[in-house]
N, CA, C and O atoms as a MOPAC input file, in Angstrom:
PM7 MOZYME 1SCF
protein

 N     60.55200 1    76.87400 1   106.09700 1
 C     61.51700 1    77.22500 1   107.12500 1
 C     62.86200 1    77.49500 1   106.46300 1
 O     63.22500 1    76.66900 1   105.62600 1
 N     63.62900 1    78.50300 1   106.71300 1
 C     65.10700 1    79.22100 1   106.24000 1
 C     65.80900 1    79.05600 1   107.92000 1
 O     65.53400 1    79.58900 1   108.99400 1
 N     66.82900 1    78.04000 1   107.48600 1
 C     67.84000 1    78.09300 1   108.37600 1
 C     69.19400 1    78.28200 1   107.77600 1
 O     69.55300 1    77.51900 1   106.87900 1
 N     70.51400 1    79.90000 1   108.49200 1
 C     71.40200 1    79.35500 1   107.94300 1
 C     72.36200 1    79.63400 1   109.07700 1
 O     72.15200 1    79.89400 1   110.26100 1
 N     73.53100 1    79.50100 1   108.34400 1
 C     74.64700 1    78.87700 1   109.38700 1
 C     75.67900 1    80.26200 1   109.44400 1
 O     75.98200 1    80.50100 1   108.27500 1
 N     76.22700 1    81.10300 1   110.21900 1
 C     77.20000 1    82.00400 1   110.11500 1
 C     78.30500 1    81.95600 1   111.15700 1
 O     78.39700 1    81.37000 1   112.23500 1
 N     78.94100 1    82.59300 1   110.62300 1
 C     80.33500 1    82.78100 1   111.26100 1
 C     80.77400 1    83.70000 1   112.28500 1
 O     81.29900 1    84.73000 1   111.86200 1
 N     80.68600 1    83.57200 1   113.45300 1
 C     81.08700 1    84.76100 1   114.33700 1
 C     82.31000 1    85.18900 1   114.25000 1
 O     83.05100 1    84.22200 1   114.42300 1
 N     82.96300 1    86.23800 1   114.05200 1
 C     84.60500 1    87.02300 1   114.10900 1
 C     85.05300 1    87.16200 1   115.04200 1
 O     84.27300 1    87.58400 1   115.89600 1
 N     86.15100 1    86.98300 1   115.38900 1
 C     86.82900 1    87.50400 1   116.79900 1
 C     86.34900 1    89.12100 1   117.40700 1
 O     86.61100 1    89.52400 1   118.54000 1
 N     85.77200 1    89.71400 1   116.60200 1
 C     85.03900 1    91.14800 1   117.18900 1
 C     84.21100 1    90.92700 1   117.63400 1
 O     83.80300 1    91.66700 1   118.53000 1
 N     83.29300 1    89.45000 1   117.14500 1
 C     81.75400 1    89.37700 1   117.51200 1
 C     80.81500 1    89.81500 1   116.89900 1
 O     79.74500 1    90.25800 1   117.31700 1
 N     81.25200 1    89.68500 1   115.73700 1
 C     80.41300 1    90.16100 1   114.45300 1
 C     80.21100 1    89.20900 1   113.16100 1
 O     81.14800 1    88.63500 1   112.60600 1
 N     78.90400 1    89.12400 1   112.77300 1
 C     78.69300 1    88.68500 1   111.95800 1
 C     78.19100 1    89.01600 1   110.74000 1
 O     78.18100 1    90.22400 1   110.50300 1
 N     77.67400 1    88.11700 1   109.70300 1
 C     77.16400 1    88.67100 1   108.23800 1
 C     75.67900 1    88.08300 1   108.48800 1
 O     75.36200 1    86.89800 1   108.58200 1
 N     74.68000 1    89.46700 1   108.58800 1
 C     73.37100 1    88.91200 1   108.36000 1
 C     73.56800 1    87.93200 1   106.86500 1
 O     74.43900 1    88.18900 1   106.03300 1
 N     72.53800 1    86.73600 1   106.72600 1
 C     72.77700 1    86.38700 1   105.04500 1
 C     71.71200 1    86.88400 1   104.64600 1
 O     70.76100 1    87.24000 1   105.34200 1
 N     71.85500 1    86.94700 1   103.14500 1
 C     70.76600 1    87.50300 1   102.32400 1
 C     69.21100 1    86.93300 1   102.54800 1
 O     68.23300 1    87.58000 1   102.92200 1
 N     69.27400 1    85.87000 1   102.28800 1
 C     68.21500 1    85.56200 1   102.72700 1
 C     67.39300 1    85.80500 1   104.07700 1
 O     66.17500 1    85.86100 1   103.90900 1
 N     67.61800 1    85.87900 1   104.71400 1
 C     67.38600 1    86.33800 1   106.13600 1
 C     67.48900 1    88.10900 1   105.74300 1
 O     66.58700 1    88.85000 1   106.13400 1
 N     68.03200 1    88.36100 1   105.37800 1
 C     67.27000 1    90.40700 1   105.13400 1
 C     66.35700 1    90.38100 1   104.05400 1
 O     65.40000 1    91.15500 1   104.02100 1
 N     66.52400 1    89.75500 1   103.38800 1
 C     65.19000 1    90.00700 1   102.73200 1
 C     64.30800 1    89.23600 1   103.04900 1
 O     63.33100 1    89.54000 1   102.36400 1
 N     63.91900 1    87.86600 1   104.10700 1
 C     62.59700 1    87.77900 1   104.74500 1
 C     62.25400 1    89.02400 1   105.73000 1
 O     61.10700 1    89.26500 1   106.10700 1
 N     63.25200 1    89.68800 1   106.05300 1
 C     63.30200 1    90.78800 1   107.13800 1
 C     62.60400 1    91.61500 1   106.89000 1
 O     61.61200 1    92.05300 1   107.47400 1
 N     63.42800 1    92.06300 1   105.37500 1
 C     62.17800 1    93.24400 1   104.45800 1
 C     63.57500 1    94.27800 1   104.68900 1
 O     63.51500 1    95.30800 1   104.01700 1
 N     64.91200 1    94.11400 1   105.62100 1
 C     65.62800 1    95.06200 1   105.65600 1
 C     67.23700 1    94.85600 1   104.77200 1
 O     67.84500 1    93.84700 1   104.41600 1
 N     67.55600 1    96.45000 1   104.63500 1
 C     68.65700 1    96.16800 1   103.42000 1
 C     69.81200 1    97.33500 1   104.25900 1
 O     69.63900 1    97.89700 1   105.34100 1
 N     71.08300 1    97.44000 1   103.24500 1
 C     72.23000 1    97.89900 1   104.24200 1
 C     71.55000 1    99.23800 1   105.01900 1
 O     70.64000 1    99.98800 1   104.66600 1
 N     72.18900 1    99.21300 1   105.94000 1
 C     71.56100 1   100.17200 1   106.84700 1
 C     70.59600 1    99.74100 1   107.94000 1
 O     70.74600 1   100.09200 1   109.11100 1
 N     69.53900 1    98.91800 1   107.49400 1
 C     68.45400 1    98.26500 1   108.39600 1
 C     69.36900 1    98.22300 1   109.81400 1
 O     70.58100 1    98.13000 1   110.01000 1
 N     67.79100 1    98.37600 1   111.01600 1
 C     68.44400 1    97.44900 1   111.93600 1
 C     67.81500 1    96.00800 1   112.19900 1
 O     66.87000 1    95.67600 1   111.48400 1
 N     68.28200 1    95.12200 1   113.18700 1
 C     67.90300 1    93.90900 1   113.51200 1
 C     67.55800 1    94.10400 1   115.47500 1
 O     67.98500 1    94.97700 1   116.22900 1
 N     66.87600 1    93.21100 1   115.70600 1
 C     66.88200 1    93.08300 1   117.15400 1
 C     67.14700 1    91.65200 1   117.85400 1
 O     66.98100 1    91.06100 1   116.78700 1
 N     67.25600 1    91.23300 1   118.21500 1
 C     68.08400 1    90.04500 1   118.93300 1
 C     66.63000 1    90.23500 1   120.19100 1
 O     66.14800 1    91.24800 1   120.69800 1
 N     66.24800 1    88.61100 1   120.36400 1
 C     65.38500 1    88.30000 1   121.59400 1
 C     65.77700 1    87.32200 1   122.39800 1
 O     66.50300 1    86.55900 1   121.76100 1
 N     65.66300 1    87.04500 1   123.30700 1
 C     65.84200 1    85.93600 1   124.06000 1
 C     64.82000 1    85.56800 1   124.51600 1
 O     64.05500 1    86.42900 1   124.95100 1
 N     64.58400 1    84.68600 1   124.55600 1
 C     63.00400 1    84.09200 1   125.43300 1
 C     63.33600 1    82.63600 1   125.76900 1
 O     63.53600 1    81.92800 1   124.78200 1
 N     63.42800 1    82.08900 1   126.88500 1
 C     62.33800 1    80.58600 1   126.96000 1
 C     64.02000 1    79.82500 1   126.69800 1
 O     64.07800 1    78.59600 1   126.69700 1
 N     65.56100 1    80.80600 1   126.44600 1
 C     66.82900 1    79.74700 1   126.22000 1
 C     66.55700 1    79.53000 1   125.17200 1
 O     66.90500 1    78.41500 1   124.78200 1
 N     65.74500 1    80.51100 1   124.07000 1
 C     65.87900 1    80.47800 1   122.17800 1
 C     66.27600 1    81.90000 1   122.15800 1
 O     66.12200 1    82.58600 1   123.16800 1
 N     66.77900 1    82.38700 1   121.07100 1
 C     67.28600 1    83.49100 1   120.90600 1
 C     66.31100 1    83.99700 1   118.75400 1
 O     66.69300 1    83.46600 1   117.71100 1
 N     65.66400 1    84.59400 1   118.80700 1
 C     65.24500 1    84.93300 1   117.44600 1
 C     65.32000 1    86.38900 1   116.99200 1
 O     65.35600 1    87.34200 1   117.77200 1
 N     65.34200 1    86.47600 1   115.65100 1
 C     65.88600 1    87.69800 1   115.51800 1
 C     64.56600 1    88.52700 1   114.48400 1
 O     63.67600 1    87.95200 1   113.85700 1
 N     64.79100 1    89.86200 1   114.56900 1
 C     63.28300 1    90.66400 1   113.44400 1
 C     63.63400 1    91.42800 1   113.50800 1
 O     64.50200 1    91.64500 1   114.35400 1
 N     63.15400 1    92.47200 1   112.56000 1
 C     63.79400 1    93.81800 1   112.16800 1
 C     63.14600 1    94.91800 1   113.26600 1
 O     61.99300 1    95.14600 1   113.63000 1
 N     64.40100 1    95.46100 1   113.59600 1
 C     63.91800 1    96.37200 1   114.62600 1
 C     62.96200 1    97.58600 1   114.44200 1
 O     63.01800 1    98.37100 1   113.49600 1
 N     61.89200 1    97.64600 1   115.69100 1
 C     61.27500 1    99.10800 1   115.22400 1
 C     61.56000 1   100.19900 1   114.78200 1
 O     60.83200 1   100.67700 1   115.65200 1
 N     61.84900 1   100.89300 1   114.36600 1
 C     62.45300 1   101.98900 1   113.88300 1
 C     61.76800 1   103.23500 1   114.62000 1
 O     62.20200 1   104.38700 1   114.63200 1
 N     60.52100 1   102.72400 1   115.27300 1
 C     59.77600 1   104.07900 1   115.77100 1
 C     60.66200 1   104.01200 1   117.58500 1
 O     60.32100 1   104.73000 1   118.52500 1
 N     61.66300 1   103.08900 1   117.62500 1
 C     62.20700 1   103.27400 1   119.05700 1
 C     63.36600 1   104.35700 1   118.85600 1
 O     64.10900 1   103.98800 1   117.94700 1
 N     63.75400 1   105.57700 1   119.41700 1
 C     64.83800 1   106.34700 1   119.30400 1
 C     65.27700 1   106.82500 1   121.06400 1
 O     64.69700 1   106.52000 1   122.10600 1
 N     66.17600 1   107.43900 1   120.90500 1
 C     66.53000 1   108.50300 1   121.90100 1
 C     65.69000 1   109.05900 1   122.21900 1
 O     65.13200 1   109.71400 1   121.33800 1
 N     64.94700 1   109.14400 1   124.05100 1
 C     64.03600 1   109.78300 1   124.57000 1
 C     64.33000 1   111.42700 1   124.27400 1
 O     63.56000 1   112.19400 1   123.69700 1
 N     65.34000 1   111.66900 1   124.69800 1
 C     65.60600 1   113.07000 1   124.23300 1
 C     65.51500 1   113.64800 1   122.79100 1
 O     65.37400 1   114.82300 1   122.44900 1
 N     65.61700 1   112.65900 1   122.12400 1
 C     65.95100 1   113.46900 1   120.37000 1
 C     64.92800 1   114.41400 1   119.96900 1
 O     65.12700 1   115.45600 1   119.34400 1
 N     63.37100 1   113.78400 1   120.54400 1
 C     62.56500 1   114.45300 1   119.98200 1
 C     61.99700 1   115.99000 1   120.60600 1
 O     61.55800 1   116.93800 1   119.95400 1
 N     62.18000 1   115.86500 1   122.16000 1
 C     61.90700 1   117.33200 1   122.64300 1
 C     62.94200 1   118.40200 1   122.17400 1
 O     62.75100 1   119.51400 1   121.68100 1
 N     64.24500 1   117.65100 1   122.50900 1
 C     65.39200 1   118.69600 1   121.21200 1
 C     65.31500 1   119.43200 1   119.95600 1
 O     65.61100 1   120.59700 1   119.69300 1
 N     64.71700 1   118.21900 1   119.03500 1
 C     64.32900 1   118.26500 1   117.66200 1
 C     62.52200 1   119.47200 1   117.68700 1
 O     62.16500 1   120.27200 1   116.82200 1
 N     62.03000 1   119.22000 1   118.59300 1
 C     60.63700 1   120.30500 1   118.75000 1
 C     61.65000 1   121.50900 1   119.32700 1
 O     61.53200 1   122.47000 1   118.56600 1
 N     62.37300 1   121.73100 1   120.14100 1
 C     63.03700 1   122.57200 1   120.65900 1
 C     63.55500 1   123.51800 1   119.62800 1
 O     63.24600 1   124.70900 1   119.57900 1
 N     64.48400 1   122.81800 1   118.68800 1
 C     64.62200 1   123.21300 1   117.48900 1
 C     64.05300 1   124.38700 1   116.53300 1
 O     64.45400 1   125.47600 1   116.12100 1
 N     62.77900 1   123.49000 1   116.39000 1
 C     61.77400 1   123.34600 1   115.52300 1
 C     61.20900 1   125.09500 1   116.13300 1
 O     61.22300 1   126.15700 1   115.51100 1
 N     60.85100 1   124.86700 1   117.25100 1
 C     60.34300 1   126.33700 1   117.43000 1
 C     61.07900 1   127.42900 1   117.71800 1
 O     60.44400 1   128.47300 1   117.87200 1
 N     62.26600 1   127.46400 1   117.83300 1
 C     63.18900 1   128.04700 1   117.96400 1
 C     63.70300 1   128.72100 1   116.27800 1
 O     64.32700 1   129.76300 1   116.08200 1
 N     63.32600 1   127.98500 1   115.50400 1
 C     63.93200 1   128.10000 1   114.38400 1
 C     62.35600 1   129.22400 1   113.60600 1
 O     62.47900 1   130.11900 1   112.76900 1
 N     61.36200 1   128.85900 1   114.09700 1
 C     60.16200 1   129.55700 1   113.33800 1
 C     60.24400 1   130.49100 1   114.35600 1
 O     60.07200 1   131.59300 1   113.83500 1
 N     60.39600 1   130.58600 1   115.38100 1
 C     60.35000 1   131.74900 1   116.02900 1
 C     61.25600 1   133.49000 1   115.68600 1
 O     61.00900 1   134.69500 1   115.73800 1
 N     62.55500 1   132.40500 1   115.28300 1
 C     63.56800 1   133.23900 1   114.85700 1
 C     64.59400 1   132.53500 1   113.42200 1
 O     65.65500 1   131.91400 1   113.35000 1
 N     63.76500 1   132.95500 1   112.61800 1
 C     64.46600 1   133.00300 1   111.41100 1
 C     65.36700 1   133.31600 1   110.68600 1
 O     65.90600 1   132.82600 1   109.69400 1
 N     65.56500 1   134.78900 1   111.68500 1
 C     66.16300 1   135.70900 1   111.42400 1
 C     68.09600 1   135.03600 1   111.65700 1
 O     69.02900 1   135.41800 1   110.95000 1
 N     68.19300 1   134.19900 1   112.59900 1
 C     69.02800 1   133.96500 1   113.32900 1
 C     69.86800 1   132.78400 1   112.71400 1
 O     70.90500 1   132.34000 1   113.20600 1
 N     69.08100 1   132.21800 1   111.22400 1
 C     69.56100 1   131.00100 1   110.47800 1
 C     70.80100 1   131.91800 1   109.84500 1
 O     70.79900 1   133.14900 1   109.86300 1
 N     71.69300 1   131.22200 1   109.37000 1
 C     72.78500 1   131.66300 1   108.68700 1
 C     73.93900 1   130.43300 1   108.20700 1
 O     74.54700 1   129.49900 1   108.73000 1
 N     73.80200 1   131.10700 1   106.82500 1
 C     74.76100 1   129.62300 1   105.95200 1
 C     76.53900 1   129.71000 1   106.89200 1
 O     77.21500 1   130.63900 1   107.33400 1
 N     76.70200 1   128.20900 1   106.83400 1
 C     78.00500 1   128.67100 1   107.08500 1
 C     79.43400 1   128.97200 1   105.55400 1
 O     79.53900 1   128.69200 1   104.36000 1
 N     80.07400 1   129.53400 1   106.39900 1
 C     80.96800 1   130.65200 1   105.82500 1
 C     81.48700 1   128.87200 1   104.74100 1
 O     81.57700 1   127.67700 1   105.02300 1
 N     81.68500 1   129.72100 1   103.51100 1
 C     82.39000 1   128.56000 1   102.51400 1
 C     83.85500 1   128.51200 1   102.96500 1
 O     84.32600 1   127.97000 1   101.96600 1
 N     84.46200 1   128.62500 1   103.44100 1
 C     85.76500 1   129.19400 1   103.91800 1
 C     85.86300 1   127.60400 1   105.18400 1
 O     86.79900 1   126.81100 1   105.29200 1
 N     84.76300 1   127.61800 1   105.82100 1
 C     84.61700 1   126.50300 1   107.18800 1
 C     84.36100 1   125.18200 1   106.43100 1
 O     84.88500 1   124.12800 1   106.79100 1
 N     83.21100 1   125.31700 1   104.95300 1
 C     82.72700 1   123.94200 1   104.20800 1
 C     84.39000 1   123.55100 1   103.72900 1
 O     84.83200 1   122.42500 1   103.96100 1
 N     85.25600 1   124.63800 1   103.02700 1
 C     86.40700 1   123.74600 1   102.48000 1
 C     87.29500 1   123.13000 1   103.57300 1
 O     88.02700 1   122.14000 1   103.55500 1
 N     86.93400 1   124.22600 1   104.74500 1
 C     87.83300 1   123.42500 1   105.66400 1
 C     87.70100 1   122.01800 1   105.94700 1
 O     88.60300 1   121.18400 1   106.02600 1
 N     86.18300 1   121.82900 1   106.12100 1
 C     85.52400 1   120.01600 1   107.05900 1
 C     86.49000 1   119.43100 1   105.53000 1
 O     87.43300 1   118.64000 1   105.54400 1
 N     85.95300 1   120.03500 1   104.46400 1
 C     86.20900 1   118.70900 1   103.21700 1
 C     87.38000 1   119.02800 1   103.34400 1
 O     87.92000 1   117.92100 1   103.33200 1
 N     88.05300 1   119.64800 1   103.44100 1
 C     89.69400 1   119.22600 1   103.69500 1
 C     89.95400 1   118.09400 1   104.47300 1
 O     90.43300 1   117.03000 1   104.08200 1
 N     89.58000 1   118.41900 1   105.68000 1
 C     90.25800 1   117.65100 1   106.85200 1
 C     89.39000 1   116.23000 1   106.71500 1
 O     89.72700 1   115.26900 1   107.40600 1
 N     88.41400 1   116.14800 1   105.92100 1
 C     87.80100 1   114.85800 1   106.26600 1
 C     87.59500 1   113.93600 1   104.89600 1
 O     86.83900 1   112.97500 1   104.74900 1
 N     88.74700 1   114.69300 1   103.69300 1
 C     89.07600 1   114.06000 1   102.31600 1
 C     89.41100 1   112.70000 1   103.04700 1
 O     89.78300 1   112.57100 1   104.21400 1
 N     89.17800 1   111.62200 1   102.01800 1
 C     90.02600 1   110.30500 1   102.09100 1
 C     89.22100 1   109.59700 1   102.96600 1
 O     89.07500 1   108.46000 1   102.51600 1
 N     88.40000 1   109.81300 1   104.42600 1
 C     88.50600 1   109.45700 1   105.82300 1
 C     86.99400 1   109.03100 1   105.42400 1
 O     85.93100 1   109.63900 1   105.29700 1
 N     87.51100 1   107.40900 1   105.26100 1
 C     86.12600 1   106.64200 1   105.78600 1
 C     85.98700 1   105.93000 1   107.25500 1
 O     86.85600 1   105.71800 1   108.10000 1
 N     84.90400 1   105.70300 1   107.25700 1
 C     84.35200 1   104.86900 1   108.52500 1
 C     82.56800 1   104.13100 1   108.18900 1
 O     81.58700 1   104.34100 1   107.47700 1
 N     83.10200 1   103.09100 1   109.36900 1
 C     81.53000 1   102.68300 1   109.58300 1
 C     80.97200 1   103.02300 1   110.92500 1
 O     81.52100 1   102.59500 1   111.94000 1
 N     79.81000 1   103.84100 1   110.98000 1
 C     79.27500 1   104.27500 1   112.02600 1
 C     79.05900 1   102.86900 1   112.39900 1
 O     79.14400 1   102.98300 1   113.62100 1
 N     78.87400 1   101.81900 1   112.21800 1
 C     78.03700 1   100.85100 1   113.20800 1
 C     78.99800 1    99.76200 1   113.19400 1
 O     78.65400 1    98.59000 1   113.35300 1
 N     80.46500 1   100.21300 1   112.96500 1
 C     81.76800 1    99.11700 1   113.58900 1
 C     81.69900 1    99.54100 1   114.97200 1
 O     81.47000 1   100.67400 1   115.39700 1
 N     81.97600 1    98.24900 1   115.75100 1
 C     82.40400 1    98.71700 1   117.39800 1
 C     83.35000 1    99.31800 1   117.60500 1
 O     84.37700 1    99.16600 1   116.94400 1
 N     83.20700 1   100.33600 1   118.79600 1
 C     84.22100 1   100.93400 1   119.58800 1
 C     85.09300 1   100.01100 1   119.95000 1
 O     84.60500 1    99.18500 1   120.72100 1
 N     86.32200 1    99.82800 1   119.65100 1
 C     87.14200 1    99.29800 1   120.84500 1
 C     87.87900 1   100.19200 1   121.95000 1
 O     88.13000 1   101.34900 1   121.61400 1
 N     88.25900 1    99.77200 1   123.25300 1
 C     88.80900 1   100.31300 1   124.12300 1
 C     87.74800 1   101.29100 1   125.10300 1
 O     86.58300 1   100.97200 1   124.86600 1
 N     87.83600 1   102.24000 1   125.99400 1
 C     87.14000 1   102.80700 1   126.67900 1
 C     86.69300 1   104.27800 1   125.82600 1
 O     87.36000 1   104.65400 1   124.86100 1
 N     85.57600 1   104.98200 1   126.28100 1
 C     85.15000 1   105.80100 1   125.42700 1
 C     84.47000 1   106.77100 1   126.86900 1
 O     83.76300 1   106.37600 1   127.79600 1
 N     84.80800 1   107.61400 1   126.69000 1
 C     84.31100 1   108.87900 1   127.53600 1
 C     83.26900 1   109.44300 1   126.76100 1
 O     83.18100 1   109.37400 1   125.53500 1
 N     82.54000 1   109.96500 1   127.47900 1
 C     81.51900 1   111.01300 1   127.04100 1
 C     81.23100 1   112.16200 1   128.26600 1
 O     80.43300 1   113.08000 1   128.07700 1

């Protein structure tokens, strides 16, 4: 049995510990899933085969759209690539820090 002890942050975030990702089998990036059952709470590495219902008729949507018409692929202009790396030099982030505040979509 591996029990350990962590620290919650005022964000509500914590540090998986090592030990616990590697009984997991998962490393940076992995996800985790959180259960509740029965007033215990246990944790396991999340399926990975769960996604966005939509991603995949999109992604086939794509897909035949793209063999259908080939013709219609086109690099973008190097002129637009220096632009993104301009504007997005320097600028890190973590996709999987929380949003704070309200968020529209």
């Amino acid at each position: 049995m591996i029990e350990e002890i962590c620290t919650i942050t005022a964000k509500g975030q914590t540090t998986v510990p090592k030990t616990v990702r590697q009984a997991l089998g998962i490393g940076y990036g992995g996800r985790i899933a959180f259960r509740i059952e029965n007033g215990a709470v246990t944790v396991h590495a999340a399926d990975e085969t769960v996604s966005d219902p939509a991603l995949g008729p999109f992604l086939a949507l794509l897909a035949r759209d793209i063999e259908s018409h080939p013709e219609s692929l086109v690099a973008l202009p190097s002129s637009l690539i220096e632009r993104i790396q301009s504007l997005t030099a320097g600028v890190t982030g973590d996709p999987e820090e929380p949003i704070e505040g309200d968020v529209g979509l």
